[in-house]
Structures are given as structure tokens and as C-alpha cells.
C-alpha positions as a printed NumPy array, in Angstrom:
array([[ -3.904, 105.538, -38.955],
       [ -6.298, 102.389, -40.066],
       [ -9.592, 102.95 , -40.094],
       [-11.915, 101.368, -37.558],
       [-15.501, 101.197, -37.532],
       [-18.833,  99.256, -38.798],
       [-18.07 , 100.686, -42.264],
       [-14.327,  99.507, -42.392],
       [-15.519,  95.896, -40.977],
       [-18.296,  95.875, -44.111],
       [-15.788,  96.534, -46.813],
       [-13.152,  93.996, -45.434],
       [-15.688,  91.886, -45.299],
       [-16.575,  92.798, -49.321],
       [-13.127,  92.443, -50.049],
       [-12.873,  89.012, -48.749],
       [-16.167,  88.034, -50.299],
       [-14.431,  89.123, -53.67 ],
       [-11.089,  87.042, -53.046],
       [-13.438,  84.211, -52.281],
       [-15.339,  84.312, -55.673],
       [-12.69 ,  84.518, -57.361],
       [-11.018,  81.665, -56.241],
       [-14.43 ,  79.588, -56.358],
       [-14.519,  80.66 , -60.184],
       [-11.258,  80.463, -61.09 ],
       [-10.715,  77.738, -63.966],
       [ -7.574,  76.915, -62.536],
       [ -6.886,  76.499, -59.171],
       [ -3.366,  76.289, -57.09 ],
       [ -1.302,  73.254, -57.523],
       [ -2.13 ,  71.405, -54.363],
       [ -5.927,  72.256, -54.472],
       [ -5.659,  70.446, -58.156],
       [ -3.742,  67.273, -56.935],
       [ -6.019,  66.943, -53.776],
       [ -9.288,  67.065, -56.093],
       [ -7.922,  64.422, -58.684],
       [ -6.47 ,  62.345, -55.401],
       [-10.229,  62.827, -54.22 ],
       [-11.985,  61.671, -57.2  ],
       [ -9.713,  58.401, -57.899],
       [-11.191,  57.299, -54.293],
       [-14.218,  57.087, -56.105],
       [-12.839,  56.233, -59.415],
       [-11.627,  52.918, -58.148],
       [-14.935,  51.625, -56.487],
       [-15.924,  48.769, -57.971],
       [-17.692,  48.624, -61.181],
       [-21.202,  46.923, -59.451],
       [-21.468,  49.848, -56.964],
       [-20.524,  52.769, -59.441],
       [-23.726,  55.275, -59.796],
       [-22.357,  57.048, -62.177],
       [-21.721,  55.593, -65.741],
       [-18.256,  55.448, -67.227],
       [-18.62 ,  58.204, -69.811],
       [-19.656,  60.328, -66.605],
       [-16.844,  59.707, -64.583],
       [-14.557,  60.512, -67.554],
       [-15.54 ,  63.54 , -68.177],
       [-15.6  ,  64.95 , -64.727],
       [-12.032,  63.53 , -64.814],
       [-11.092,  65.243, -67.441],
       [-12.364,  68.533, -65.98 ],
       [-10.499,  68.056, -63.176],
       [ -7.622,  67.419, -65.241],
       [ -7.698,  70.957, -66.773],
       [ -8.179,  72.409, -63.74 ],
       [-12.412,  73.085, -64.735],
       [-13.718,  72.937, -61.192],
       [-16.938,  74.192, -62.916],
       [-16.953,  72.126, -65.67 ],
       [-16.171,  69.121, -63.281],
       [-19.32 ,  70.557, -60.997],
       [-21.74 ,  70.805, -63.736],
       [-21.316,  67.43 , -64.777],
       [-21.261,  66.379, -61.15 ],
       [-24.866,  67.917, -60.573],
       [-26.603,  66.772, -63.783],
       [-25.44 ,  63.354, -63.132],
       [-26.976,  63.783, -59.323],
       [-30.44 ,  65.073, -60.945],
       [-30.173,  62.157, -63.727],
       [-29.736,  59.735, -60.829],
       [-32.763,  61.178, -58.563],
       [-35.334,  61.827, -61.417],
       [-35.084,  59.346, -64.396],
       [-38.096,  57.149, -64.065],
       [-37.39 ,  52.613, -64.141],
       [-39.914,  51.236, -66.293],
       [-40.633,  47.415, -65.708],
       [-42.709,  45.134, -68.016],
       [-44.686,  42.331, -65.895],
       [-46.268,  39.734, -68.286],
       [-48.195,  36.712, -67.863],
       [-51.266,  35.316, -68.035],
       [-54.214,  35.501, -65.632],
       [-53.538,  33.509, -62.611],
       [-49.317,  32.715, -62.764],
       [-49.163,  35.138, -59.742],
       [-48.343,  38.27 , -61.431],
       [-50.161,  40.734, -59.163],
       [-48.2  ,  39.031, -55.786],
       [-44.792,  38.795, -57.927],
       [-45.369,  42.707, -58.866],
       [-46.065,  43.144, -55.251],
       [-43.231,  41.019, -53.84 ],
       [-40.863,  42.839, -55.608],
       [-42.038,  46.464, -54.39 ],
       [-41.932,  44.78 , -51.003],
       [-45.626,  46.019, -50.761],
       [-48.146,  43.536, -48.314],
       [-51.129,  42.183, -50.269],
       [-53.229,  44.425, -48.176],
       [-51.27 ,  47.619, -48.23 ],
       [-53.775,  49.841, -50.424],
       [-50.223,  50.46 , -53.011],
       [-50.745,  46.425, -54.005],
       [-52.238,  44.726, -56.794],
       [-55.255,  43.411, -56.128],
       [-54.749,  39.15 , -55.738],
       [-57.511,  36.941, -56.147],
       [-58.832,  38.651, -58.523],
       [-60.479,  36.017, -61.474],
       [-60.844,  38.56 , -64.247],
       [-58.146,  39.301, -66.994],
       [-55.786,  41.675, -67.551],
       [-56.91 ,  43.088, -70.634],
       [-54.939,  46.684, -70.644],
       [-51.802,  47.626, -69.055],
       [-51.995,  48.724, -64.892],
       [-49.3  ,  51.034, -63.426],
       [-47.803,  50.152, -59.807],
       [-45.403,  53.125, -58.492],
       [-43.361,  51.971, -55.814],
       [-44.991,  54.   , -52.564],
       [-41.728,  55.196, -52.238],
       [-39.91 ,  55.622, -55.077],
       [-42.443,  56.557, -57.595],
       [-39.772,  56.901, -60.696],
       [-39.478,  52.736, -59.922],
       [-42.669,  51.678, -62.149],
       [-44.008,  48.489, -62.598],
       [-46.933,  47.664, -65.456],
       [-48.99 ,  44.987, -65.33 ],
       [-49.048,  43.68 , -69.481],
       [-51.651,  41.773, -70.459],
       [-50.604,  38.011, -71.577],
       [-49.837,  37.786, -74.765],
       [-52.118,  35.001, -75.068],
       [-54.921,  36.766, -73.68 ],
       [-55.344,  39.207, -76.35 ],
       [-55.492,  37.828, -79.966],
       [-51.934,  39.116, -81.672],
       [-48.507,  38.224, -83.113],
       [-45.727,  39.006, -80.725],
       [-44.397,  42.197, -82.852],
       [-48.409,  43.606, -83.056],
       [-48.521,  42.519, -79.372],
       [-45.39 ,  44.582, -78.32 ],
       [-46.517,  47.533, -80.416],
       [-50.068,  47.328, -78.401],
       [-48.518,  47.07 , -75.545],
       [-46.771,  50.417, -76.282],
       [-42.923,  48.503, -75.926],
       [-40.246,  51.159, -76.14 ],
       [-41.453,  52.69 , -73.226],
       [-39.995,  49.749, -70.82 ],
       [-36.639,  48.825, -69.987],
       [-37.177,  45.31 , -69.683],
       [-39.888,  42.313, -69.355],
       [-40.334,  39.792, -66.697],
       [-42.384,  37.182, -68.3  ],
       [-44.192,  35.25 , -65.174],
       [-45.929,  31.624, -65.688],
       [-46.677,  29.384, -62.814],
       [-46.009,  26.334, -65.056],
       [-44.802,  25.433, -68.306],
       [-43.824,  28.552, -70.507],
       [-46.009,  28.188, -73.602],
       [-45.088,  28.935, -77.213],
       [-46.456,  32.265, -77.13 ],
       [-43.942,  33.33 , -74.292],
       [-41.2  ,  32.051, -76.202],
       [-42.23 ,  33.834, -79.291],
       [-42.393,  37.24 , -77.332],
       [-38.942,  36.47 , -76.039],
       [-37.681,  36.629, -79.482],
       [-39.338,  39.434, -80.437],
       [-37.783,  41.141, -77.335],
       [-34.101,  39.965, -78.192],
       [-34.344,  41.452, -81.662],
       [-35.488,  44.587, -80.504],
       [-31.868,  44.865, -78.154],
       [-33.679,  44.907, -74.762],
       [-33.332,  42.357, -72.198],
       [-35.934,  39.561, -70.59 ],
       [-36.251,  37.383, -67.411],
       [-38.282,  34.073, -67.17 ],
       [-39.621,  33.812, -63.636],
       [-41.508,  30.706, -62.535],
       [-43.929,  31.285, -59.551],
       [-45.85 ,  29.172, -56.49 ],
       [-42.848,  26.491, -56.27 ],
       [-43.12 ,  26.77 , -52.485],
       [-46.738,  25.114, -53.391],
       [-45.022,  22.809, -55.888],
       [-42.861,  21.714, -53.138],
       [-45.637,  21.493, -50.737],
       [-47.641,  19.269, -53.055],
       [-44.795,  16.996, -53.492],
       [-43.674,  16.864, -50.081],
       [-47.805,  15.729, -49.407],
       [-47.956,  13.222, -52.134],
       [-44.628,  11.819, -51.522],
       [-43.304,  11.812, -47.991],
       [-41.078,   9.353, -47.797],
       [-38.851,  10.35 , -51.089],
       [-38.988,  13.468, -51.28 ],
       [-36.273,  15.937, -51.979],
       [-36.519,  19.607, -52.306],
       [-33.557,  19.724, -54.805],
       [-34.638,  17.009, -56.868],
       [-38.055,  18.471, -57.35 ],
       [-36.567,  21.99 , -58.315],
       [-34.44 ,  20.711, -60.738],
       [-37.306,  19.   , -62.587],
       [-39.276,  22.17 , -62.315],
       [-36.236,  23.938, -63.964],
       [-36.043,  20.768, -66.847],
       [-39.778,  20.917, -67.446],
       [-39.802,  24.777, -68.006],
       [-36.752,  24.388, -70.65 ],
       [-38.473,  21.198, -72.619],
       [-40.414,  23.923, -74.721],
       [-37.221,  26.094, -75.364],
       [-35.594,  22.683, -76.535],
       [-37.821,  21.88 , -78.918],
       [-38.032,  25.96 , -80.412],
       [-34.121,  25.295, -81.023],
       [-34.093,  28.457, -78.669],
       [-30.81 ,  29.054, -76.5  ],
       [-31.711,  27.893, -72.723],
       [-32.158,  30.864, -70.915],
       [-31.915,  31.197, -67.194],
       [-35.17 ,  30.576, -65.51 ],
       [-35.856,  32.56 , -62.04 ],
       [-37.672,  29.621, -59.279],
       [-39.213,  31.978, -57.146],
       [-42.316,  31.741, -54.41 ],
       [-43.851,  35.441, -53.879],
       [-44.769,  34.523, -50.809],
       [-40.849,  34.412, -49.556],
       [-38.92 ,  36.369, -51.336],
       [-35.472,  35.61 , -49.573],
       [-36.092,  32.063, -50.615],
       [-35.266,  30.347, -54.071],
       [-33.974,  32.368, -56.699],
       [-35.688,  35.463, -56.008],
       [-32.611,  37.169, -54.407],
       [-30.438,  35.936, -57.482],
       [-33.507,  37.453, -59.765],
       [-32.425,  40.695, -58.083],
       [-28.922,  40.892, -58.035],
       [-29.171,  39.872, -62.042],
       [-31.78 ,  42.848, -62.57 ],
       [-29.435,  45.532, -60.449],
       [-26.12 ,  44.475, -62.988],
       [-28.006,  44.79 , -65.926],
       [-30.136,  48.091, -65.312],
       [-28.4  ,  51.117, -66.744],
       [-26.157,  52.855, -64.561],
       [-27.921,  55.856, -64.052],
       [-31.165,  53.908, -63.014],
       [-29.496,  51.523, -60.598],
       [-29.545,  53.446, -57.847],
       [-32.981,  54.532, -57.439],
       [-34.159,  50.572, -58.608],
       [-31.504,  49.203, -55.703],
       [-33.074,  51.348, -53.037],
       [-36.609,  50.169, -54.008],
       [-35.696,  46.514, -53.437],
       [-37.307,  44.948, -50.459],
       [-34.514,  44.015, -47.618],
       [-35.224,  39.893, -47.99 ],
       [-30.966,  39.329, -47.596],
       [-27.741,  40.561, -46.132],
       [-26.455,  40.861, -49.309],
       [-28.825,  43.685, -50.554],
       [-28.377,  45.438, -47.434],
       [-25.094,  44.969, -48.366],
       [-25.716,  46.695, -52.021],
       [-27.794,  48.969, -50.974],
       [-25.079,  50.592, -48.219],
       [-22.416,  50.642, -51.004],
       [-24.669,  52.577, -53.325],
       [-25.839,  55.258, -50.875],
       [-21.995,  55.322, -49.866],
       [-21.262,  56.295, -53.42 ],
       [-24.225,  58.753, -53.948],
       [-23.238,  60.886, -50.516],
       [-19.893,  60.495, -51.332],
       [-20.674,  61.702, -55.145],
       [-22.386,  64.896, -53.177],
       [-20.15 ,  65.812, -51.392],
       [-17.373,  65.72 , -53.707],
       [-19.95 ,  68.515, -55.557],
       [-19.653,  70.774, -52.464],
       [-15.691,  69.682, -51.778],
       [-15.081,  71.426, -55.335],
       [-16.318,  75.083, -54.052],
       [-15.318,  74.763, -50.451],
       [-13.17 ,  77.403, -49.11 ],
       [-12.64 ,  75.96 , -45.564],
       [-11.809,  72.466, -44.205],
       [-13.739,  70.451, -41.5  ],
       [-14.664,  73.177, -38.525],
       [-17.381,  75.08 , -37.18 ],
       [-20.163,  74.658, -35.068],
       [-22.863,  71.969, -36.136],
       [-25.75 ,  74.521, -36.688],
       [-29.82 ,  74.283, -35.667],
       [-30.182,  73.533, -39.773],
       [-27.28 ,  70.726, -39.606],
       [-29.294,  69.06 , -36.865],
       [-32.874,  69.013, -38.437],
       [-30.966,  67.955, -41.833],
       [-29.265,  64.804, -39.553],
       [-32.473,  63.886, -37.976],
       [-34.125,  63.693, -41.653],
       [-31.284,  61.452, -43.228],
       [-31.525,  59.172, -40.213],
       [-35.126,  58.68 , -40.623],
       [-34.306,  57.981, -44.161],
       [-31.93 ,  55.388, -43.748],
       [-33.894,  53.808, -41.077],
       [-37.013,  53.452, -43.067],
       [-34.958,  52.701, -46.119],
       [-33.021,  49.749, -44.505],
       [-36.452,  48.731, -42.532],
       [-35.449,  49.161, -38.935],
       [-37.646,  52.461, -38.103],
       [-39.613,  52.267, -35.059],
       [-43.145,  50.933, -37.649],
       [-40.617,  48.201, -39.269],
       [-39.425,  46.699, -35.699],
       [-43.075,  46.659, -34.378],
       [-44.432,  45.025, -37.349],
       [-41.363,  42.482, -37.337],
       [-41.42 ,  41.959, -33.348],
       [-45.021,  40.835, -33.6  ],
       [-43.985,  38.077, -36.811],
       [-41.487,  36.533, -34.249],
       [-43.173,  36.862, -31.665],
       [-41.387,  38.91 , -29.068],
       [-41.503,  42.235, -27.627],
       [-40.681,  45.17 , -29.78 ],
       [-37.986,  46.257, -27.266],
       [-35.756,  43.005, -27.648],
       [-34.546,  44.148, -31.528],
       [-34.418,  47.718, -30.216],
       [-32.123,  46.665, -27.421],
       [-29.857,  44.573, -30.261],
       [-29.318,  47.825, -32.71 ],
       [-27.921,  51.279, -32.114],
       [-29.426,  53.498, -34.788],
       [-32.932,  54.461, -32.654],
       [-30.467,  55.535, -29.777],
       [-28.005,  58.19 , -32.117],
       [-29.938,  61.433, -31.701],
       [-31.285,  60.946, -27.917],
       [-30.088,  63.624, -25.48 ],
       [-28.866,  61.995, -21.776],
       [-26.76 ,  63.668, -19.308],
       [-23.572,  62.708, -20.23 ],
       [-23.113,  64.488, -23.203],
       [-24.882,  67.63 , -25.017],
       [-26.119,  66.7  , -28.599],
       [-23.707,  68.634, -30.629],
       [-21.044,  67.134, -28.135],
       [-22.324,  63.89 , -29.215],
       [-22.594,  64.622, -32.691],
       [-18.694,  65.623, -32.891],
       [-17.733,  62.394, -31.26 ],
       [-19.618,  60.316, -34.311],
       [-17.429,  62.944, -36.452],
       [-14.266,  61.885, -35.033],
       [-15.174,  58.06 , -34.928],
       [-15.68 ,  58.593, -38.422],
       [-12.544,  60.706, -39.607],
       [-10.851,  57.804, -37.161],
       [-12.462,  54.517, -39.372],
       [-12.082,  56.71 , -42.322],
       [ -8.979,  58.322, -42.376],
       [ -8.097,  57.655, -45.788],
       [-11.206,  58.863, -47.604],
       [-10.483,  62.114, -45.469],
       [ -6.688,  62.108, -46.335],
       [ -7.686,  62.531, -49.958],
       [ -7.827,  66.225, -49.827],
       [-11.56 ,  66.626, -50.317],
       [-13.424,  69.019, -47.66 ],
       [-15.927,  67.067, -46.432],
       [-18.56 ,  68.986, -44.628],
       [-19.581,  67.781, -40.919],
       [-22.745,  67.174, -42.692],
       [-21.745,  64.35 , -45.25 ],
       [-19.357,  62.593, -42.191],
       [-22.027,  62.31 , -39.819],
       [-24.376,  61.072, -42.723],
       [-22.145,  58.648, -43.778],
       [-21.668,  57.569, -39.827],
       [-25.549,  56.978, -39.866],
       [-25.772,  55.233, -42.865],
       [-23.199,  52.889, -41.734],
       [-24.592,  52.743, -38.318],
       [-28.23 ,  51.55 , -39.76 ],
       [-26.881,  49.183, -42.628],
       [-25.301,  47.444, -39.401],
       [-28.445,  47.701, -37.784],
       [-30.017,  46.066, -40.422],
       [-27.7  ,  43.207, -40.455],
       [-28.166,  42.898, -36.937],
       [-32.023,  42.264, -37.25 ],
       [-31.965,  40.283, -40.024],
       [-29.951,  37.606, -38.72 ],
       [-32.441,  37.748, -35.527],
       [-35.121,  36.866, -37.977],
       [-33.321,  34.118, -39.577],
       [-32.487,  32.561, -36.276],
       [-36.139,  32.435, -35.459],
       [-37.068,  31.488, -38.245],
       [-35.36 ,  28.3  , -38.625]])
């Protein structure tokens, strides 16, 4: 006879515990398990270069775990390259001299208002004499530090760097609000020497323009005028026999204007891999096209998770979406919303810039409407419907192989749900706007 009973049930229970483990552990796993894991992983392989969080060494040698059939190998290097990604700190050099508009640039590009207590103070006559930290408020591993202008304090550009304490940044941003001066150029050398990169940003020509524009009504021409701001910047690197470098025309006071946005998108491809995700979700949302970026890189950081917990899963999509899963959703959607600024602080503060009730944008979006309850539908009936929709747009990704937990789909629903969103309102601003 088979035994029955509460002690039978526990030791089949052990038993299939043990077969579990085993398999989880196993350095080589069964033929189609191994082809559906490299299938999985080329889906992310292939993304393109610009959205990759992960650098190329990285990806290699996860690939070559999976190769050998190392699913713990290939999750090891999977979840120090997660935890290299979420805690290595951005440092960012801001130098200039006293009154260039440092403090609002610093501020601009934290996206932080001039009277949020995280800003640097403006309007402030005295100089910078020592080096200020600015965390971003939410990102603190994205730092910014206020350097003193190297004409402010009496050194050479190699004593100057060393004061300044140099190695510790990843690159400068040298701000002037007019001519840069022989000193700036000097430090620029200096910097190339030393193998790390620099940006020459040129502030306040929305005021340039607006001078012009008073002085000169009946000729003037916005382009015209910004070219000869560009050609009087690069006189001085002329005559230093210095190679023209680009210069960044930017006004801190609208930072989707100018060259601003093409500051950032020059910043986010040279950063090292590993720091440009965290330094692309700290960017302020001032264009589509960094909405844009910053989907694509979440995309590939879920995605990169849940690859991690693919390579141990035992059972494909299924089950009931638990009390935890719910709480966890809610969380992420917060997240994204606040990330991608259309939480419900974000569309109040932007409905009373244009001007119109706060319910208008919500009406336009769908993001502040995908956890409410209504009649038709329980939650978790609601909740599998956004799986579906998703397995439906995304049928591919799923038809690698890789078990994706109901957790990662309905994240990666949300996250494309807001990004939309997000498009959505900013195109409502720039239709009122102009």
C-alpha cells in the first residue's frame, strides 16, 4: 500500500525540494533550458549600443557562462553588474567663475527649482572659494561640485587641479557667460592630458538674445546672433592654436531650448557604461527624446533583472498575483510616475504653469487610472489583462525562452504605459507654449 498522511505529504514535499536544488545548481542544465537562456540573452545582446547598461566586457562574460552551461557563474556576474549599476557614485566637475551662472546651470541640470531647499543658492555676490557638493534629491550617487574658478584662486592649472582634488571627478563642465578666458583654456589642456573629458558651456544667451532683439528690432535674427556668440567664444581657442572644441549655447532658465538637450545626450554617450544609467534617470524631462532614453534604459535594467531570476526559475508564467506582487506594482508605478514627472505633484505644478485645471492632463494620460478598482473588473482581474496585453505586444521577448515573472511583465507594461504618458504631456506643454 502507499503511504498517506501529513508525514508522507512532508517528505514528498522534501524530495521535490531536493530535485529542485539540484536542478537550480546544476552547472549544466538540459539542452533546451541552455538554448532558451542563450536565445534569451541575445534579445538583449543586440540592443543597441546607446541603451546597453551593461558594458561590453560584462555582457561577454555572462555570455560565456551561459555558453558552458554556468547558470551561476552567468548569475553572479548578472547581480554584481545590477549592484555596480545602482551604487557607483557620478562625480561632476562645475567650474567657472563667480557670476557665469554656475549655481542655476548646476541646478538646471538636477532639474531642481531655484527655491527648492536641494538648489544652489543664486544671487549670491560672494566667491566660490572651496568646492560645494549638490546630490541630486533623488539620486544621491549623481554628484555635482561646485569648483572654484580657476581664476579666482591664484594657481597654475596642474596646482589648480591638484587643489581641487581632480581624480575624484569624471569630467568638467567649464561654464562662462562670455568669452572663455586664457585660464579656461589652459585648464582644458591640463584636463586632456590627464585622459578625462571636458565640456564648454556658454550661459544667459536667452538674455543675449533678448538684448539684441531690444537694441535691434528691425534686423534681428536669432540664428545670426548665436552663431556670433559661438565665433566669439572660439576667437581665444584660435589664437591658443587649440583644436575648436564644441561649445554648449545654453540658457538655464530653459533647458529644452538651445543646446542644452544636445549638452545631454553628448554627456549620456560619453559617461561610462556602468554610470549611465543612474546619470540618465537624473536628467530633468525638458524633451521627448530623453523620455525616450530614459524608457529604453529602464527597459534594459528590468529586463537585465529579470533575466537574473529567469536563470533559477523552475516554473513558467502562472500563479496567482499575490498581496506582496500588488504592493511591489503600486511602488514601481509611483516610481515611474515620479521618475518620468507625471505623478499627481508634477501635473498640479505643471497645470498651474499653463494655466488650466489639473484634471485636463489627467484626463489626456492613462498611468494615474492603472491601479483604481471599478466594478467592472477585480484588481488582480485587471492586472492579468495588462499581462496579456503585454505577452500580446511582446510576444517575441516572451518567445525567447526566458521565464518572466508576472512581476517584471506588468512592470514593464507600466513603464511603457507612463513613458507614453509622458509624451502625452509634454507635447500639451509645447502646444501651449508656443
Amino acid at each position: 500500500m502507499y503511504q498517506t498522511g501529513p508525514t508522507w505529504v512532508k517528505i514528498t514535499e522534501f524530495l521535490c525540494l531536493l530535485t529542485v536544488m539540484s536542478q537550480l545548481y546544476s552547472k549544466t542544465p538540459n539542452v533546451e533550458e541552455h538554448l532558451h537562456l542563450l536565445s534569451s540573452f541575445k534579445y538583449f545582446k543586440n540592443s543597441s549600443t546607446e541603451n546597453k547598461v551593461i558594458s561590453q566586457e560584462t555582457i561577454s562574460a555572462i555570455e560565456l557562462h551561459l555558453t558552458e552551461g554556468d547558470i551561476l557563474g552567468a548569475n553572479s556576474v548578472i547581480t554584481a553588474a545590477l549592484k555596480e549599476i545602482d551604487n557607483t557614485p557620478l562625480n561632476i566637475a562645475v567650474t567657472g567663475e563667480s557670476g557665469t551662472g554656475k549655481s542655476s546651470f548646476i541646478n538646471a541640470l538636477r532639474g531642481v527649482g531655484h527655491e527648492s531647499k536641494e538648489a544652489a543658492p543664486i544671487g549670491v555676490c560672494e566667491t566660490t572659494m572651496e568646492k560645494k557638493l549638490y546630490c541630486h534629491p533623488a539620486f544621491p550617487n549623481v554628484r555635482v561640485w561646485d569648483l572654484p574658478g580657476i581664476g579666482t584662486i591664484n594657481f597654475q592649472p596642474k596646482d589648480y587641479l591638484k587643489q581641487v582634488q581632480f581624480v575624484e571627478y569624471d569630467f568638467f563642465i567649464i561654464v562662462s557667460s562670455t568669452r572663455f578666458k586664457q585660464n579656461d583654456i589652459d585648464l582644458a589642456n591640463v584636463i586632456t592630458i590627464m585622459k578625462k573629458n571636458f565640456y564648454f558651456v556658454r550661459t544667459k544667451v536667452d538674455s543675449d538674445l533678448r538684448n539684441e532683439k531690444k537694441c535691434k528690432p528691425s534686423t534681428f535674427n536669432e540664428e545670426t546672433v548665436l552663431q556670433t556668440i559661438q565665433n566669439n567664444c572660439l576667437a581665444n581657442f584660435k589664437k591658443s592654436n587649440m583644436i575648436e572644441p564644441q561649445i554648449f549655447l545654453i540658457s538655464n532658465n530653459n533647458a529644452s531650448k538651445f543646446d542644452f538637450p544636445i549638452l545631454m545626450d553628448t554627456l549620456i554617450n560619453d559617461v561610462p557604461v556602468q554610470k549611465r544609467h543612474i546619470f540618465m534617470l537624473s536628467l530633468p524631462n525638458i524633451t521627448e527624446a530623453v523620455t525616450e532614453r530614459k524608457w529604453k534604459s529602464l527597459k534594459q535594467h528590468i529586463w537585465l533583472k529579470a533575466f537574473k531570476a529567469g536563470l533559477l526559475a523552475t516554473l513558467p508564467l502562472q500563479g496567482i498575483i499575490s498581496i506582496k506582487d500588488k504592493e511591489k506594482l503600486k511602488t514601481s508605478l509611483n516610481y515611474f510616475r515620479v521618475l518620468f514627472g507625471v505623478d499627481d505633484l508634477s501635473l498640479k505644478s505643471l497645470a498651474k504653469d499653463l494655466q488650466v485645471p489639473v484634471e485636463q492632463l489627467k484626463a489626456i494620460i492613462k498611468s494615474p487610472n492603472l491601479l483604481e478598482i471599478d466594478n467592472e473588473e477585480t484588481i488582480e482581474e485587471k492586472l492579468w489583462r495588462y499581462v496579456e496585453t503585454f505577452c500580446l505586444i511582446n510576444g517575441g521577448l516572451l518567445a525567447t525562452g526566458i521565464y518572466f515573472k508576472k512581476s517584471f511583465c506588468l512592470q514593464l507594461h507600466f513603464l511603457d504605459t507612463v513613458s507614453e504618458d509622458a509624451k502625452v504631456i509634454f507635447r500639451k506643454s509645447y502646444s501651449r507654449q508656443n
